[in-house]
C-alpha positions in Angstrom: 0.0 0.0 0.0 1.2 3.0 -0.8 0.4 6.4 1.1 1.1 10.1 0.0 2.8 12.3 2.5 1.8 15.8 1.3 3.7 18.6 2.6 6.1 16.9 4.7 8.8 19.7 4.3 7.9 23.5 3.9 9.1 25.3 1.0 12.1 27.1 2.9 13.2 23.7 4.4 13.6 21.9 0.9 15.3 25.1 -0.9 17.7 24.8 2.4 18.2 21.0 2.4 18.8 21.5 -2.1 21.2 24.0 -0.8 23.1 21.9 0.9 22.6 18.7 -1.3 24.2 21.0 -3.8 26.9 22.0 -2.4 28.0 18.5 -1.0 30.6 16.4 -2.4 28.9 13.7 -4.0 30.8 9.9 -4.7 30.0 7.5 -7.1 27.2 4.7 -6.2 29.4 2.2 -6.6 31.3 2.5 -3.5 28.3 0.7 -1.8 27.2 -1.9 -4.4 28.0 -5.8 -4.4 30.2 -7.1 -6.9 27.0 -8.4 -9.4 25.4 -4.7 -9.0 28.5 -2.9 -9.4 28.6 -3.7 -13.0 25.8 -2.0 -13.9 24.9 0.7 -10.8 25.4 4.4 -12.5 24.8 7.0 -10.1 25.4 9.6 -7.0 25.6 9.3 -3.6 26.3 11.4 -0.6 29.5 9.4 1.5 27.5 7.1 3.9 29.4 9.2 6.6 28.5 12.5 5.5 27.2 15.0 7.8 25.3 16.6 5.2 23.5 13.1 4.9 23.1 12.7 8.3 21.6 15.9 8.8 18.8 15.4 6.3 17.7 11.9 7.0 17.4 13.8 10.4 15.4 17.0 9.7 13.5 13.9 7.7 12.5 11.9 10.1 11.6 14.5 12.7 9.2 15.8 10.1 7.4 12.5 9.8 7.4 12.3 13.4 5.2 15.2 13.4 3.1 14.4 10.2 -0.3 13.2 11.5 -0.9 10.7 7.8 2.8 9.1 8.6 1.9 8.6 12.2 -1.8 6.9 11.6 -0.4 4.4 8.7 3.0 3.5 10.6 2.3 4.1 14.2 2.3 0.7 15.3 6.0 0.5 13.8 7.0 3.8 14.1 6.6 4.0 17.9 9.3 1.1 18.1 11.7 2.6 15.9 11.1 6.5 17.9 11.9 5.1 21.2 15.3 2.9 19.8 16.7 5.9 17.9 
């Protein structure tokens, strides 16, 4: 099933996360594929260490824990995953 989440991020927090996005150093996709998918994977990726990464898979997930349609289709999950992060 699949479930839209509208307006998860406000206009000034995407331009600011695309700021940043922009301005990180990107590496090729390849660094984290097996051998089979190596072959053939072609694109970016932010370093898995990267604090710009970390930062917005943060601001991300702090916004869905806020977002009342996330919460009612995942809350049975979500609560577990809240309370080990």
């Amino acid at each position: 099933m699949f479930i839209t989440v509208e307006k998860l991020l406000s206009k000034t927090q995407v331009a600011e996360l695309r700021k940043s996005l922009d301005a990180a150093e990107w590496v090729d996709g390849k660094v984290t594929a097996g051998s089979q998918s190596g072959a053939v994977k072609q694109n970016q990726q932010l370093p898995e260490n990267s604090s710009v990464s970390q930062q917005a898979g943060l601001e991300i997930l702090d916004a869905l824990a806020r977002h009342p349609t996330f919460i009612s289709a995942a809350l049975p999950q979500w609560r577990e995953f809240w309370r080990a992060r």
